[in-house]
N, C-alpha and C positions, 0 to 999 in steps of 0.2 A: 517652706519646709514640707507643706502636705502635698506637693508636688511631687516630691521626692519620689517618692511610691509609684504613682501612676508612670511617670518619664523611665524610670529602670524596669518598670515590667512591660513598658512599649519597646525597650529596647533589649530584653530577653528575650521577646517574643522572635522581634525583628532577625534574630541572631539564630534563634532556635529553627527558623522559618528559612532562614538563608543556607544555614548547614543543611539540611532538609533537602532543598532544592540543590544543594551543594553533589552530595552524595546521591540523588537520584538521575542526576547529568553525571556524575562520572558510573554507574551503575550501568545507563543507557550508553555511552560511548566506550564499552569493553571491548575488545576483538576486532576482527577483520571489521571494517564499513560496506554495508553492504545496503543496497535500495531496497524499501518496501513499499509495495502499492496493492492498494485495497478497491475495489471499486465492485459495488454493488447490486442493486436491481436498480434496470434503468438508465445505465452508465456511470450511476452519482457513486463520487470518489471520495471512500470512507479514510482515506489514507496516503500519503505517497511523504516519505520521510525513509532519512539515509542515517544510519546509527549502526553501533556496535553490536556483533554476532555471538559475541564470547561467552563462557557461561551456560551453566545450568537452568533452567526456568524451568518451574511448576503450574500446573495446570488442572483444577480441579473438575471431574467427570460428573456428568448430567444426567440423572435416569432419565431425564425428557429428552434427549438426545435419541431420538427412534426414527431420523431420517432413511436411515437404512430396514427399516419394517417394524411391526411389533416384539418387543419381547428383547430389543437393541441396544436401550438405555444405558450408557454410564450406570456405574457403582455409585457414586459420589463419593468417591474417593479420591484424592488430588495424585497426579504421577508427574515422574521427575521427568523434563525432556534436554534434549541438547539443545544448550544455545545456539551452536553454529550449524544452525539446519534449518529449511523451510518453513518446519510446524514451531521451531524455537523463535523464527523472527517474529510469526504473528503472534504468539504468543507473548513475549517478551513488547513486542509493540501497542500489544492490549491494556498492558500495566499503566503507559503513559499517554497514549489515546482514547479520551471517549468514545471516540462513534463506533472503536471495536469492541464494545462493550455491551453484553458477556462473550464471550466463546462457549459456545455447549458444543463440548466433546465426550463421545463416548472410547470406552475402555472395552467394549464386549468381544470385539476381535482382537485383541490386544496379545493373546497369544499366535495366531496365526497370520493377521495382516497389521497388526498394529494398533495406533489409535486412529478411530473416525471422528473427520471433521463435520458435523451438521450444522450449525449457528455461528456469524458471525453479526455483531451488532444487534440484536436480535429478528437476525433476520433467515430462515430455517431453511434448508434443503426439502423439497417436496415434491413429488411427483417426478416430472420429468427437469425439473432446476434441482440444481446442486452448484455448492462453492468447487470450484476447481482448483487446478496448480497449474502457473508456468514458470519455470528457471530459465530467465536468458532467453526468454521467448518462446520458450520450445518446453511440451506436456511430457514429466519426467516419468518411468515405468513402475514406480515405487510410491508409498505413503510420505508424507510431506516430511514425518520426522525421522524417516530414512534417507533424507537429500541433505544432503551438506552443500553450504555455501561458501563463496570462498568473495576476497575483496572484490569488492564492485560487480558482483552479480546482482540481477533485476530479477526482485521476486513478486512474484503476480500472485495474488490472489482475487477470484472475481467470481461474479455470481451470475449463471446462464444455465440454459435447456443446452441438452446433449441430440445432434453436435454442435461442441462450443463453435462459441463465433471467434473469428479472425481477432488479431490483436493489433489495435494502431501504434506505431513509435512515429513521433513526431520530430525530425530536426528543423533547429536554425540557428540565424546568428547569435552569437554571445551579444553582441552588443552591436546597435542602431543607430542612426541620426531621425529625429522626429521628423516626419512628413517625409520623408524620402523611403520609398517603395522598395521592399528585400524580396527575396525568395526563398520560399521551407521548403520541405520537401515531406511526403507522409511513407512511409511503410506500410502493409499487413502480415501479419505470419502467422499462420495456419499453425492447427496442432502441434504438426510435426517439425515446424521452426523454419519452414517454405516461406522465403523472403519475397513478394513483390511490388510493384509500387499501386498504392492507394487511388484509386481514381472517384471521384467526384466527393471527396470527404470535405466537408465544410471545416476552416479555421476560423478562429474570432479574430478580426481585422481583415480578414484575405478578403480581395476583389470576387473574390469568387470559388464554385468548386475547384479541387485539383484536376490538373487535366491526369490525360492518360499512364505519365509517369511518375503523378504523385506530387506535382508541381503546381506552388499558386503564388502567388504575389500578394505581400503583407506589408499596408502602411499604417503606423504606429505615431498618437501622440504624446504618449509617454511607458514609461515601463510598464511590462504586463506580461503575464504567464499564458503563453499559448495552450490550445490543445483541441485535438483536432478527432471529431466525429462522422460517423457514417454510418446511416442505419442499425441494425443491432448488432455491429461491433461494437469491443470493446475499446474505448475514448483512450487516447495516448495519453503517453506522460505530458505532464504540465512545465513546457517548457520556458524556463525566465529569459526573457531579455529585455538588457539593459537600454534604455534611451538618454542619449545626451549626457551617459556619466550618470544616471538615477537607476537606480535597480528596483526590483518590486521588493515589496517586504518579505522579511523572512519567516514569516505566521504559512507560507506554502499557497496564499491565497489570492 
C-alpha cells in the first residue's frame, strides 16, 4: 500500500510531461512547413529543422542589443511578430532550440525600419560581422519580419563580414548501396541568388574536391548526412542518405 503514492505520482508526472511535449509538437508544427537553417561563426550549424510557420510569436527586446551603434538597445520590452515570416521562424525556432538561445533584438528602429536582429545564440553582431538573411537562397530587400514565407521555403540565417559569402546547397541521392560509389553535386549562390557550380568544395565521404562543375564521387558505409564546405562559404544543407534501407537518425545529426 505505501507504494501507492510514489507509482500515481510517477504516473501524473509521466502524463503531465507527455501532454506538455504533446502540445509543444503540435504548437511547432502549425502552418505552412517551411526549412530553417542556422549556422553560425565558423560555419558551425546552430540549426537546420523543418516546422510549422503559422502563428503569432513574441519576442522580448534587449537594451544590449547596440549591434547597430551606441544608444541602439531594445526597450526590454517583448513585441508581438508574425509567424509566417523570416524574423517569426527564428524566433519561433528559439523556443524549441538551444543553441538559438537567446535572440537579442532591438526595438529602436521599430518605427522606421523595423526590428533589429544583433544576437543569435549569444553570439553578437560587431564590427564588420553581422547575422544576415537569405530566402530561397537569394538576400531579401526588406527586414526579416517583413518576409513572409510560404511552404517549403529555405530560410537562411548565418553569421559573416559584409560581403557575405556565397551559400553551398548540396544534392544527392535519397538513398545508396554501401561501398558502391554515387555522385552529389555542390551549388553556390551569391547574394543576389546567382546559381553556379561549386568547384573544389570538400564533402565528407567524397574521393575528393569537386571538380569544375560541382561534381565529386561519394562512397558511403552506412547512412550519413552529407555537407559540403569551401573556405569561408557558408556549409550546405546537411544532406541524409539512406544506405542499404538504414537511414541516419532523426536528432538532424
Amino acid at each position: 500500500m505505501p507504494r501507492l503514492i510514489p507509482v500515481r505520482l510517477a504516473a501524473a508526472c509521466a502524463l503531465a510531461i507527455a501532454l506538455v511535449m504533446s502540445s509543444a509538437a503540435l504548437a511547432f508544427a502549425k502552418g505552412p512547413i517551411v526549412d530553417l537553417r542556422v549556422v553560425g561563426s565558423g560555419g558551425k550549424v546552430l540549426a537546420e529543422k523543418s516546422f510549422g510557420s503559422g502563428g503569432e510569436v513574441s519576442v522580448k527586446t534587449s537594451p544590449k542589443a547596440t549591434c547597430f551603434g551606441p544608444g541602439t538597445g531594445g526597450s526590454g520590452k517583448s513585441v508581438a511578430v508574425k509567424g509566417g515570416t523570416a524574423l517569426g521562424m527564428l524566433i519561433l525556432g528559439a523556443k524549441f532550440i538551444a543553441a538559438l538561445k537567446p535572440l537579442s533584438v532591438t526595438d529602436s528602429f521599430v518605427e522606421e525600419f523595423g526590428l533589429g536582429l544583433c544576437g543569435i545564440g549569444g553570439l553578437e553582431g560587431k564590427g564588420k560581422s553581422s547575422w544576415y538573411l537569405k530566402v530561397n537562397h537569394k538576400s531579401p530587400s526588406v527586414g526579416g519580419e517583413a518576409v513572409k514565407v510560404r511552404k517549403g521555403d529555405d530560410v537562411l540565417w548565418a553569421y559573416g563580414s559584409y560581403p557575405y559569402p556565397d551559400e553551398l546547397v548540396l544534392s544527392a541521392p535519397d538513398e545508396v548501396q554501401a561501398g558502391v560509389p554515387f555522385g552529389i553535386r555542390v551549388f553556390a549562390y551569391d547574394e543576389k541568388g546567382k546559381k553556379t557550380p561549386a568547384a573544389g568544395a570538400t564533402v565528407s565521404g567524397a574521393s575528393g574536391p569537386t571538380d569544375s562543375q560541382g561534381r565529386a564521387m561519394v562512397t558511403l558505409s552506412g547512412p550519413a548526412r552529407l555537407i559540403a564546405r569551401h573556405g569561408k562559404d557558408t556549409p550546405s544543407n546537411r544532406e541524409a542518405v539512406c544506405v542499404g534501407g538504414e537511414c541516419p537518425d532523426s536528432s538532424g545529426k
